[in-house]
C-alpha positions as CSV (number, residue, x, y, z in Angstrom):
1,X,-11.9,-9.8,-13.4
2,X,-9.4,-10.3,-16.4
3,X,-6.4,-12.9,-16.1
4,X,-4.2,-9.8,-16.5
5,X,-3.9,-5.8,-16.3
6,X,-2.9,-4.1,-19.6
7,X,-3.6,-4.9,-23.5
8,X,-7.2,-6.7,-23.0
9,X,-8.5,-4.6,-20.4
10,X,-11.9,-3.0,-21.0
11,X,-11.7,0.5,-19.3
12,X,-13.9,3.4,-18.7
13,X,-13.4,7.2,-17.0
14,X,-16.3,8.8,-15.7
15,X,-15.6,12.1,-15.6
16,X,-13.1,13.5,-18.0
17,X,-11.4,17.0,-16.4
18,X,-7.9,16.9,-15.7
19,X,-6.9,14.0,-13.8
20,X,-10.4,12.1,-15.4
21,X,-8.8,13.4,-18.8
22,X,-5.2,12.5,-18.0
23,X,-6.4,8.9,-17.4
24,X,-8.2,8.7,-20.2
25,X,-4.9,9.9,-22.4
26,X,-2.7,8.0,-20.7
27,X,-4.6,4.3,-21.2
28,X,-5.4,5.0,-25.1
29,X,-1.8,5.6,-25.3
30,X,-1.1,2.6,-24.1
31,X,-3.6,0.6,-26.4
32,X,-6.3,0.0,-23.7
33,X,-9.3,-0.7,-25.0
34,X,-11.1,3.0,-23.1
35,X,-14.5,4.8,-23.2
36,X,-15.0,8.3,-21.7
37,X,-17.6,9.7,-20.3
38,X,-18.3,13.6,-19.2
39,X,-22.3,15.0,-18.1
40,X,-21.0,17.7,-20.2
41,X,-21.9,17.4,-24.0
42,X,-19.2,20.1,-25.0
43,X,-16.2,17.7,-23.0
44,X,-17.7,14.6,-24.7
45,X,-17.4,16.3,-28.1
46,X,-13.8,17.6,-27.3
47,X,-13.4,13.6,-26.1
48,X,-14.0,12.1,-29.9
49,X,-12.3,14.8,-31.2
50,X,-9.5,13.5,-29.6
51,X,-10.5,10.1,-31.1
52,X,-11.7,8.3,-28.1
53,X,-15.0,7.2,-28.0
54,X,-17.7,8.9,-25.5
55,X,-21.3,8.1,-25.5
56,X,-23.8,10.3,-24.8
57,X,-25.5,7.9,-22.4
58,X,-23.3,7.0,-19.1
59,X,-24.9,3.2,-19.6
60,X,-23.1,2.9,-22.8
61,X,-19.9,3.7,-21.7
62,X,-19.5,1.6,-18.7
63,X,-21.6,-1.8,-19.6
64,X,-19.5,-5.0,-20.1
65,X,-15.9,-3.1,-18.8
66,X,-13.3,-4.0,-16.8
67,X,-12.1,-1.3,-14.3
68,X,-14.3,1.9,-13.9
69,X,-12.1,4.7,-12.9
70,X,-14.8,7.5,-10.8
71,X,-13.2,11.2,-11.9
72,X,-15.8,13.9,-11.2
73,X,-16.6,16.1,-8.8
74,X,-15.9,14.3,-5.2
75,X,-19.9,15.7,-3.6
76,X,-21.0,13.9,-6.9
77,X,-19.0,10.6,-5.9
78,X,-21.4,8.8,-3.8
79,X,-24.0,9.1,-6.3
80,X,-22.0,8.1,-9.1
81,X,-20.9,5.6,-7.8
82,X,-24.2,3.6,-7.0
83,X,-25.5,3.8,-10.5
84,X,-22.1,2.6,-11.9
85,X,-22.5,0.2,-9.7
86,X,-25.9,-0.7,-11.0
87,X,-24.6,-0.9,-14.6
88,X,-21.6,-2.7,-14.2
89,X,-21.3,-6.3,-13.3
90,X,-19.9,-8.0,-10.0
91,X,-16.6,-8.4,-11.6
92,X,-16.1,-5.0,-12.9
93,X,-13.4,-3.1,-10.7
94,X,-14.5,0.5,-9.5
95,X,-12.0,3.0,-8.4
96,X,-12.0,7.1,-7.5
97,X,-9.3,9.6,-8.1
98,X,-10.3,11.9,-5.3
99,X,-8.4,13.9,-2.7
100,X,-10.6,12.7,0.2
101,X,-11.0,8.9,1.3
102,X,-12.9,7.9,4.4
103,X,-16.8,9.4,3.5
104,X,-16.2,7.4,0.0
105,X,-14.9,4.4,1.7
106,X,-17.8,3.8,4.3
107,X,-20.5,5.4,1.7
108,X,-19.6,2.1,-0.4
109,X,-19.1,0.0,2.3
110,X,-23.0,0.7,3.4
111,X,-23.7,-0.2,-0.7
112,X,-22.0,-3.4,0.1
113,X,-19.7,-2.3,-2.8
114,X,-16.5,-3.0,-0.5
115,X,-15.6,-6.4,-2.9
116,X,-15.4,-4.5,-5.9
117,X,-14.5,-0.5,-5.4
118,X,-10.9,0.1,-4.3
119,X,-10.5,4.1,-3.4
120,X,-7.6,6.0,-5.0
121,X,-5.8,9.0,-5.4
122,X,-3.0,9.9,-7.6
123,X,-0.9,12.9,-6.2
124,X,-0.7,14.7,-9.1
125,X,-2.0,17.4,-10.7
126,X,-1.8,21.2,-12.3
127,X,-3.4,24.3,-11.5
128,X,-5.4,24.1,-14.4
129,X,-8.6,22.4,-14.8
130,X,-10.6,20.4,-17.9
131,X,-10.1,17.6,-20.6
132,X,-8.2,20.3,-22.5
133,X,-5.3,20.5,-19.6
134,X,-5.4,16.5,-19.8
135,X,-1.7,15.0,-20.5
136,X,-1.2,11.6,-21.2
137,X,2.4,11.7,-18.7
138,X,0.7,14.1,-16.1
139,X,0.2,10.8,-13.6
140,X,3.1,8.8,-14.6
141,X,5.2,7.6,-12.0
142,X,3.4,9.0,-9.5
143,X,2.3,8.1,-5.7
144,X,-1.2,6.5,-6.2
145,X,-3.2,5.7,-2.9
146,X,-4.8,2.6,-2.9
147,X,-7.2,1.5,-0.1
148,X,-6.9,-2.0,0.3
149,X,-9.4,-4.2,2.5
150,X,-9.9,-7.8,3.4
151,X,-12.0,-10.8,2.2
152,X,-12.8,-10.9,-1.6
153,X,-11.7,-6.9,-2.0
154,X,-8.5,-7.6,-1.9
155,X,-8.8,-9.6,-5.3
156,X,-10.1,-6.3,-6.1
157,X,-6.7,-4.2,-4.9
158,X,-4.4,-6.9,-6.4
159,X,-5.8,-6.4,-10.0
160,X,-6.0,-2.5,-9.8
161,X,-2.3,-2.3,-8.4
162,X,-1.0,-4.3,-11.2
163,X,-3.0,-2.1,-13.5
164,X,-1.6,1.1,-12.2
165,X,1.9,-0.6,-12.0
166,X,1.5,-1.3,-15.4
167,X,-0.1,1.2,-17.4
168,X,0.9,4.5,-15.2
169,X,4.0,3.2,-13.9
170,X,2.7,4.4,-10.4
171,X,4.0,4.2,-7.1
172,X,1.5,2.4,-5.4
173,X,1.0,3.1,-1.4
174,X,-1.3,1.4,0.1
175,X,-2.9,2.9,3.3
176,X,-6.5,2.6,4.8
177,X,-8.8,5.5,4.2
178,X,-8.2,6.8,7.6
179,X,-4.4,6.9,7.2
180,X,-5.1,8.8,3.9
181,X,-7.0,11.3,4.7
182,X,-4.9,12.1,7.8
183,X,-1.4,12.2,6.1
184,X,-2.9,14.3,2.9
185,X,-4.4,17.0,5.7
186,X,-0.6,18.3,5.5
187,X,0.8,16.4,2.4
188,X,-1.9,18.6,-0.1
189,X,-5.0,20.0,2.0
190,X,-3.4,22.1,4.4
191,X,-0.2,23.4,1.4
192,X,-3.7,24.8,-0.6
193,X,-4.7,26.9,2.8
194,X,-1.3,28.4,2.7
195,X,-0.9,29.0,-1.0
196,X,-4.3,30.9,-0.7
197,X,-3.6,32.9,1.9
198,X,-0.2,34.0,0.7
199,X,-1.7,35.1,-3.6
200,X,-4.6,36.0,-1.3
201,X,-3.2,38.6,0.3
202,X,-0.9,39.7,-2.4
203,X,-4.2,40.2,-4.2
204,X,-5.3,42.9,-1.0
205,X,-1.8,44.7,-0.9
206,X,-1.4,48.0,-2.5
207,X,1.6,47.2,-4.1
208,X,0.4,44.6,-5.6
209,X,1.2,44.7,-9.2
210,X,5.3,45.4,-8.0
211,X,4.7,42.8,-6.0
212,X,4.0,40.5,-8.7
213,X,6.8,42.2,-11.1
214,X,9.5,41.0,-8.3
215,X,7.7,37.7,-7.6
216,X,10.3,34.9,-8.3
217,X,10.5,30.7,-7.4
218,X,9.2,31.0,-4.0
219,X,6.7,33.1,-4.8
220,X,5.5,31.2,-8.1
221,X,5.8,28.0,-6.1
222,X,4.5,28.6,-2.8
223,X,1.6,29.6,-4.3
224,X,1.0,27.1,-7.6
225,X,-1.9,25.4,-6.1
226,X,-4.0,28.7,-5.6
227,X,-4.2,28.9,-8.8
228,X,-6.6,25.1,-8.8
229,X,-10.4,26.1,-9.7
230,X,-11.9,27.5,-6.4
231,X,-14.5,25.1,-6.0
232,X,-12.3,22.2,-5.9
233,X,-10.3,23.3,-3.7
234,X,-13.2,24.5,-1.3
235,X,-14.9,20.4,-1.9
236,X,-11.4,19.0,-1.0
237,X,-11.0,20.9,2.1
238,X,-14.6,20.7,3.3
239,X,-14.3,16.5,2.9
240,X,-11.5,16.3,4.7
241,X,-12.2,19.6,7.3
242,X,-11.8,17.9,10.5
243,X,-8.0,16.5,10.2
244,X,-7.3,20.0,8.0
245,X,-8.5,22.3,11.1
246,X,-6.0,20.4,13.2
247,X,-3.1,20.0,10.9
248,X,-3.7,23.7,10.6
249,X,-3.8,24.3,13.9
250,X,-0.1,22.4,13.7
251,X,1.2,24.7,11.2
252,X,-0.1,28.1,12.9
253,X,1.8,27.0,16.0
254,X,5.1,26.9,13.9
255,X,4.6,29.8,12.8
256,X,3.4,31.2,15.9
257,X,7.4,30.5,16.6
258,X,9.0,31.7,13.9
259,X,6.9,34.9,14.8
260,X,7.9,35.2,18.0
261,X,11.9,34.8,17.3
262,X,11.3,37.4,14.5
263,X,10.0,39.7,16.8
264,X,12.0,39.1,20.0
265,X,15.1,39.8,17.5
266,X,16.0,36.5,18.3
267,X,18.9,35.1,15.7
268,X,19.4,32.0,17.1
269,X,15.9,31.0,18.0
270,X,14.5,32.1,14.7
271,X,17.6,29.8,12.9
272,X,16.9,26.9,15.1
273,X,13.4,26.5,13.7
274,X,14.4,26.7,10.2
275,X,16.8,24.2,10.7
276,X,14.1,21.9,12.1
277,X,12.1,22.9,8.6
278,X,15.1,22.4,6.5
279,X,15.2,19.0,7.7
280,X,12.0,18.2,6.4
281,X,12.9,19.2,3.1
282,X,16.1,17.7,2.8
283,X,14.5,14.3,4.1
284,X,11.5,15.0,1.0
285,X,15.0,15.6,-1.6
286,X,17.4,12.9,0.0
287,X,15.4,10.0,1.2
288,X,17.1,6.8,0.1
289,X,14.9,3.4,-0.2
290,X,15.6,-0.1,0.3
291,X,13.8,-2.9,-2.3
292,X,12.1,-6.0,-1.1
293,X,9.7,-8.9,-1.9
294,X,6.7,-10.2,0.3
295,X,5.0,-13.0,-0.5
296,X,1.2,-14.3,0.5
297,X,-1.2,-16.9,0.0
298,X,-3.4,-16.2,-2.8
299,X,-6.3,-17.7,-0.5
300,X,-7.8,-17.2,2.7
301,X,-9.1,-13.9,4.1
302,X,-6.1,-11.9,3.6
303,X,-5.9,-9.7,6.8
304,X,-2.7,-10.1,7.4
305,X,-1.5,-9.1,3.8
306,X,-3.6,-6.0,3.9
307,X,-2.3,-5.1,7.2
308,X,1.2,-5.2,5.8
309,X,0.3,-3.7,2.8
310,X,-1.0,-0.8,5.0
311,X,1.9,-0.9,7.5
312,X,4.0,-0.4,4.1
313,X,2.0,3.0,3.4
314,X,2.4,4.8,6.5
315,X,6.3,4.1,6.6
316,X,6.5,5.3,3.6
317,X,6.4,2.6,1.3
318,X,5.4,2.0,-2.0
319,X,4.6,-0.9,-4.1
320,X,6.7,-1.2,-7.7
321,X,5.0,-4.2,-9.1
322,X,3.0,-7.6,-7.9
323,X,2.2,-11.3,-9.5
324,X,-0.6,-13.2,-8.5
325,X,-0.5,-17.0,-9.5
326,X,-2.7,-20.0,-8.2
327,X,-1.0,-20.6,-4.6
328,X,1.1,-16.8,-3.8
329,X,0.7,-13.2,-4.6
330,X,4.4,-11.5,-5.1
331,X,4.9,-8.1,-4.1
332,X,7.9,-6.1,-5.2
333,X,8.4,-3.2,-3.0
334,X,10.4,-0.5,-1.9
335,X,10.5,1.6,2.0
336,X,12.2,4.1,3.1
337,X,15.6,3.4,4.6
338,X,15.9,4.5,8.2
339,X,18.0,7.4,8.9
């Protein structure tokens, strides 16, 4: 792995859609050294129109770089990843920018690819779809999962968070796959149920077209992520369908209450449980966050630096920069300040 994330990185993206494409725009932007790569010839094209270089063959776009960053499709994932694996050397960094983490996470770990491929996922993204939706800002600054784990992937984590820090300016949280996948369930999975089931049935009504000509913020934004390409949303939901169901489940009983107090003509009742949802959202607007540093040996097996690192994620946290020297890896960092 290099010395150092940033000008003399070697980078490829695999996969060049949105947040593939967004990548891709944001790391030629800032002078990366960057390859795409797209199974389709028509994206490719579109790709060195842009300027950017993009084989035609997958092999000459990933041999002899850096950092692999996995984009497509997340059932085509596990596939990809084993012949990127096969390309690359030992030292090469892989990483994934999908919604789901566990299946990924023990997939590579049967490869034996643990050492070396760090699962991600930016939270970020548009209802539109393709390299011509790309933005070079569309992930800046935002909340990037990072899946650390002990032993020699760690090294991995340390190099890819400093990248990220870097190059995206992200907010790095670092949580296990588990932890992931069961705090996106309501964070993004379960939002995309409701947004679809609202424009859904505004799609049934007979009104609809009045319905639309009166639709205003709530509307437009309760219902933003319908408008993400249907099969993406249907492989997000299915890899993570488990945790979603019961999430859901959580969800449905809320509103089981609001129903009721609606329906009992119950005032105070029905204002009690908006209160408890308003609180939510002013805690999302208002949450205030202390800095601090953690230091660790740059040696050894490095459980207990992962398990703070992951402790970090699920209270919040977020990593704003790291420095790894000979003896001690530095973590800046920020958490959320207890109310």
């Amino acid at each position: 792995m290099v010395d150092r994330p940033g000008a003399r990185v070697r980078a490829a993206v695999v996969g060049t859609g949105l947040i593939g494409g967004s990548v891709l725009l944001r790391m030629v932007a800032a002078g990366i050294d960057v390859v795409g790569w797209d199974p389709d010839e028509a994206t490719r094209r579109e790709t060195r129109r842009l300027g950017v270089p993009a084989p035609d063959r997958l092999v000459e776009a990933v041999t002899d770089r850096d950092v692999v960053f996995l984009c497509g499709p997340l059932p085509t994932l596990p596939a990809t990843l084993v012949e990127v694996a096969a390309m690359t050397g030992e030292q090469c960094v892989l990483t994934d920018v999908g919604s789901t983490k566990e299946q990924v996470a023990a997939f590579a770990a049967a490869q034996g690819l643990t050492h070396r491929f760090v699962p991600g996922h930016p939270m970020a993204g548009t209802d539109r779809a393709g390299l011509t939706a790309a933005l070079p800002d569309l992930l800046t600054g935002a909340a990037w999962v990072l899946c650390p784990a002990p032993g020699p992937a760690t090294t991995a984590f340390r190099w890819l968070a400093e990248l990220l820090v870097e190059v995206f300016e992200a907010r790095v949280v670092p949580m296990s796959a588990t932890e992931h996948d069961s705090a996106a369930a309501l964070a993004s999975h379960v939002p995309h149920l409701l947004a679809g089931a609202l424009a859904g049935a505004v799609q049934r009504a007979p009104l609809r077209d009045a319905i639309l000509a009166l639709a205003a913020g709530s509307f437009s934004d309760g219902t933003r992520v319908a408008g993400t390409p249907a099969d993406r949303t249907a492989n997000m939901l299915l890899g993570n369908r488990d945790r979603v169901l019961r999430e859901l489940g959580e969800v449905t009983a809320f509103l089981d209450d609001l129903t009721a107090a609606l329906r009992a003509d119950d005032a105070p009742a029905l204002t009690a449980r908006y209160d408890e949802a308003r609180a939510s959202r002013v805690a999302l607007r208002d949450r205030r966050f202390d800095a601090y540093d953690r230091q660790f040996p740059a040696g050894g097996d490095h459980a207990a630096e992962v398990s703070w690192l992951r402790e970090l994620g699920v209270a919040g946290g977020y990593l704003t920069g790291l420095h790894v020297d000979a003896d001690t890896v530095s973590y800046a960092a920020r958490r959320p300040v207890a109310d």
